[in-house]
C-alpha positions in Angstrom: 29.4 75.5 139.0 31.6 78.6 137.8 33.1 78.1 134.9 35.8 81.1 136.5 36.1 82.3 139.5 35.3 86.1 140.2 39.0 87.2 139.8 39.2 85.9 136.6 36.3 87.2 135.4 37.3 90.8 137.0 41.1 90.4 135.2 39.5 89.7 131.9 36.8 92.4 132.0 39.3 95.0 133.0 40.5 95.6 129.7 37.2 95.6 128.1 36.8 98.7 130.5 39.7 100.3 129.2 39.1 99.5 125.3 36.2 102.1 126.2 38.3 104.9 127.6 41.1 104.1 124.5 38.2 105.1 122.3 37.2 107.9 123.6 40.6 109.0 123.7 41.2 108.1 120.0 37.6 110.0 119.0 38.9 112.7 120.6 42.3 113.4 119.9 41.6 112.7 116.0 39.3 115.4 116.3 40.7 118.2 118.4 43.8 119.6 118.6 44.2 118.9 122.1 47.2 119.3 124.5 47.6 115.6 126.6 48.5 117.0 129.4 45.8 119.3 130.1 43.7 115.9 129.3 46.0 114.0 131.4 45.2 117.1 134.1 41.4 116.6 133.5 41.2 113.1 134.0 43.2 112.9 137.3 40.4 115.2 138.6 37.6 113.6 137.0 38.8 110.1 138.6 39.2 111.5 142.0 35.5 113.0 141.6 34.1 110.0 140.5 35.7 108.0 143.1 34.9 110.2 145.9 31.3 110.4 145.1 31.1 106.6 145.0 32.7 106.2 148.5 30.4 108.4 149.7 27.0 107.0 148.5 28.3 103.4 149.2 29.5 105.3 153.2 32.4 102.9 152.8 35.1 103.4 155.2 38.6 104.9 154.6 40.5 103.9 157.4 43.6 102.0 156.8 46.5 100.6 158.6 49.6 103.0 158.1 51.7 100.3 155.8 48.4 99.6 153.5 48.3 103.5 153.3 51.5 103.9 151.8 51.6 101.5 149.5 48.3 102.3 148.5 49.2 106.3 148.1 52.8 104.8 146.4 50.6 102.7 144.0 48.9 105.2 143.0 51.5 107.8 142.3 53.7 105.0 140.8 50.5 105.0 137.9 50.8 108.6 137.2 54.1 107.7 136.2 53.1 105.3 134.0 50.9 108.0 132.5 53.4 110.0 132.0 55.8 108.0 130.3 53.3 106.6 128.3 52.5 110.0 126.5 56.3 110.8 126.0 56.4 107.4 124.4 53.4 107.5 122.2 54.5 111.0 121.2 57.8 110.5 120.0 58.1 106.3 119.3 56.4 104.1 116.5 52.8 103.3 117.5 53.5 99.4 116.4 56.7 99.1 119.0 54.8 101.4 121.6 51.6 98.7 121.5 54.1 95.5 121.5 56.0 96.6 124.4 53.3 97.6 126.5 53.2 93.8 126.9 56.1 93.4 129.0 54.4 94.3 131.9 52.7 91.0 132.2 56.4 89.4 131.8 57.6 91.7 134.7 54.8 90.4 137.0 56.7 86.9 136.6 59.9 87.9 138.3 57.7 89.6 140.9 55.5 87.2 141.5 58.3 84.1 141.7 60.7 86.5 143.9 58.5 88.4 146.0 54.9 86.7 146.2 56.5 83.3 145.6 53.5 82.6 143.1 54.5 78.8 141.9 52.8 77.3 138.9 52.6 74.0 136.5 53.8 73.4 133.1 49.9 74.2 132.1 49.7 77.6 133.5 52.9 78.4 131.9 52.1 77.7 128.5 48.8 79.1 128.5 50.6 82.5 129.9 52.6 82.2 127.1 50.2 81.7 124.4 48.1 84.7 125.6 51.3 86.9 125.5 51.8 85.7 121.8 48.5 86.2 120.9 48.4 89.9 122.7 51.6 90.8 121.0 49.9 89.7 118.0 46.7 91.5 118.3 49.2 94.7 118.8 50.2 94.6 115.1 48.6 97.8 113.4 50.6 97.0 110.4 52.9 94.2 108.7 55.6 93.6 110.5 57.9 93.4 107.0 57.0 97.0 107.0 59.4 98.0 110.1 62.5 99.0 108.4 65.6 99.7 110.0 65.7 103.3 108.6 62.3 103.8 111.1 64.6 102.4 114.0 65.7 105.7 114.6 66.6 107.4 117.7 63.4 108.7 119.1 62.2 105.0 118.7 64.5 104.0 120.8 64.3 106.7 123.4 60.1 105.5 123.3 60.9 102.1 123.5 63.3 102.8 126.7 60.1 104.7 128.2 57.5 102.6 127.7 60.0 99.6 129.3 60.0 101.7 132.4 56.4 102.6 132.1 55.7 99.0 132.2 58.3 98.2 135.0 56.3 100.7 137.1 53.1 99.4 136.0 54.3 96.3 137.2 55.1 97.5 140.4 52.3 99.5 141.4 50.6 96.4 140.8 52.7 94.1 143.4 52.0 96.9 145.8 48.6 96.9 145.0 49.2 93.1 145.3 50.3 93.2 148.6 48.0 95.8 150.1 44.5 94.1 149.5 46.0 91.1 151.9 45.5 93.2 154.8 43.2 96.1 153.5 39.7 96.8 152.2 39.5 96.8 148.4 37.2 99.9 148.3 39.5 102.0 150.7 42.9 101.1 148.5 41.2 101.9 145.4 40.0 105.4 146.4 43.5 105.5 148.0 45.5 105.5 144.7 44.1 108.3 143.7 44.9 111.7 145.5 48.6 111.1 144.5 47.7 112.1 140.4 45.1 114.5 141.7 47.6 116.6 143.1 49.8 116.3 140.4 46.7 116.9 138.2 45.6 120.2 140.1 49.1 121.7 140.1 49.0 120.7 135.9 46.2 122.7 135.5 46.8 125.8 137.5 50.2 126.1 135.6 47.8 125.2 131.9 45.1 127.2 133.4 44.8 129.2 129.7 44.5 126.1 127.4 42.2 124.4 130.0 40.0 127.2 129.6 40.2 127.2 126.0 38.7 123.5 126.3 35.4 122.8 124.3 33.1 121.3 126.6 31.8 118.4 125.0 35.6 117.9 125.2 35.4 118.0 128.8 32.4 115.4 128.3 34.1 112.9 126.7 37.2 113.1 128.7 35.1 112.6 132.0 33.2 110.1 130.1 36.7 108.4 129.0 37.9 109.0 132.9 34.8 106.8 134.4 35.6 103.9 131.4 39.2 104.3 132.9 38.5 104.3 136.4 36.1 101.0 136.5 38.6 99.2 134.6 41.0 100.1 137.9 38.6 99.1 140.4 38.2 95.5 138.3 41.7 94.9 138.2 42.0 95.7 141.8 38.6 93.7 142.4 41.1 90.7 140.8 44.2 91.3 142.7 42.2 90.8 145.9 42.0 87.3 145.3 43.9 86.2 142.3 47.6 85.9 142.3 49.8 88.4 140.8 51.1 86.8 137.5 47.8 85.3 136.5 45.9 88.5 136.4 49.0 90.2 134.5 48.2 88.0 131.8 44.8 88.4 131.7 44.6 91.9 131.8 47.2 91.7 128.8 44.7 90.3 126.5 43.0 94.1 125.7 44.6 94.4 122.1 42.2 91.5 121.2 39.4 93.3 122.7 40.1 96.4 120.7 40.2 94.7 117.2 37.0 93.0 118.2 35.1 96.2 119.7 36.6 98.8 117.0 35.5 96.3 114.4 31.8 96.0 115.9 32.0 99.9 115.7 33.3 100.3 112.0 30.8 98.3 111.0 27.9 99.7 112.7 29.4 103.5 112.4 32.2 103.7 109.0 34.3 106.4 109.4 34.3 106.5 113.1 37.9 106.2 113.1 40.1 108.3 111.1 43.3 106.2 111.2 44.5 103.8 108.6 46.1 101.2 110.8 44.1 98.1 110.5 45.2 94.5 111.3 44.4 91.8 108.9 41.6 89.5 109.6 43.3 86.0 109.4 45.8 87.6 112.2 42.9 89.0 114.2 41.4 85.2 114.1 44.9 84.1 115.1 45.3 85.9 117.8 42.3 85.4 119.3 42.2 81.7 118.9 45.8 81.7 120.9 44.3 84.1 123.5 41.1 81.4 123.7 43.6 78.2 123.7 45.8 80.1 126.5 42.9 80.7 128.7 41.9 77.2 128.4 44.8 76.1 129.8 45.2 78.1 132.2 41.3 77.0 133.5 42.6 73.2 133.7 46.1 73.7 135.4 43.8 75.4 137.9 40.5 73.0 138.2 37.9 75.1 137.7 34.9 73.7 137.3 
């Protein structure tokens, strides 16, 4: 008896995936003065490697029909926007706003789900959506709250929070695509699929950073392929849930990484001290909070749907 099905399991494993890759990216960047793009460059190509080479030991087939194509290929380039807005945002917007908002895309996933999928749910389901998006919004919180005054509201926050909106609008998107596609194609063949879009865009990065990329330490170039795989098995999960699981639900249980991050970097400090070299931290009654709304919401969301 499964206690959840595959797709839930998938959806809440995702992030775990991608806690990895944050890591990674936050060991790195603390570290070395490094320029995101040519990063962003490097793991485009390090994600199309990766995924190739798996296709090609597994001799899975590519073929797909024309429709499932594009909205594979659209997918995928609709994600390297994403990326893209996310750096400008992180770059220019407060880190506390950036994480909070980057929430939204579950909430997004409603509208397409009810409009387009015509995903229907109980009272149940709804509030255990709900109390997963409070307790991820939560878990976001590197600082007080009461600390946000309206002197930091400044312009470029605004301008970051207006990107990352859009950054989670496309998210959202890519993912009803994505959505749709894997009703009528193979999941192998859509994930690879998704990625020759950023790989272009990656290459043509590159040749025009061709100086700095060669400047580029190569344990640097470890870690960001490293980071790239973390990144790029947390895709194929989420894309492993959307198969089977309906649009909204696995929005919201993706959403649940910022829990996974205080409980993993945690782990880490306390094995490693000093690991880290920010001073964010979130306190530990609100860490317990969250997750006990994240746990409660789940729960809920297991009984509206009987599993057993």
């Amino acid at each position: 008896m499964n206690f959840f099905p595959i797709w839930s399991i998938a959806a809440i494993s995702a992030p775990i995936s991608w806690i990895g890759c944050n890591i990674i990216d936050k060991f790195v960047f603390t570290r070395a003065k490094l320029n995101p793009w040519i990063y962003l460059g490097l793991g485009g190509i390090v994600g199309m490697i990766l995924v190739s080479l798996f296709m090609f030991l597994k001799r899975i087939p590519l073929q797909l029909p024309a429709d499932v194509l594009f909205l594979s290929l659209a997918s995928g380039a609709i994600i390297g926007l994403f990326n893209i807005l996310y750096l400008y945002a992180i770059g220019i917007g407060d880190i506390v706003i950036v994480a909070t908002l980057l929430q939204t895309t579950a909430l997004f996933s409603i509208i397409w789900g009810r409009l387009i999928l015509h995903e229907t749910y109980n009272i149940s389901s709804y509030l255990g959506m709900a109390l997963i998006f409070i307790g991820a919004v939560i878990a976001s919180f590197s600082e007080d709250i009461r600390s946000l005054s309206i002197n930091r509201l400044e312009s470029k926050t605004f301008i970051a929070s207006l990107l990352i909106i859009l950054a989670t609008f496309s998210l959202s998107l890519a993912n009803l695509m994505q959505d749709v596609a894997l009703q009528r194609g193979q999941v192998y063949a859509i994930f690879f699929w998704q990625k020759p879009p950023l790989f272009v865009f990656s290459i043509i990065l590159l040749i025009v950073k061709r100086k700095e990329f060669k400047k580029m330490a190569g344990n640097v170039v470890t870690l960001g392929s490293l980071s790239e795989a973390f990144n790029q098995l947390g895709f194929y999960l989420l894309t492993l849930a959307l198969s089977t699981g309906p649009l909204i639900m696995v929005s919201f249980l993706t959403s649940i990484q910022p829990v996974w991050a205080i409980i993993i970097t945690s782990i880490i400090r306390l094995i490693y001290p000093g690991t880290f070299l920010e001073t964010e931290h979130i306190s530990r009654s609100r860490s317990i909070f969250a997750c006990i709304m994240i746990l409660l919401g789940l729960y809920l969301i297991r009984v509206s749907y009987g599993f057993s």
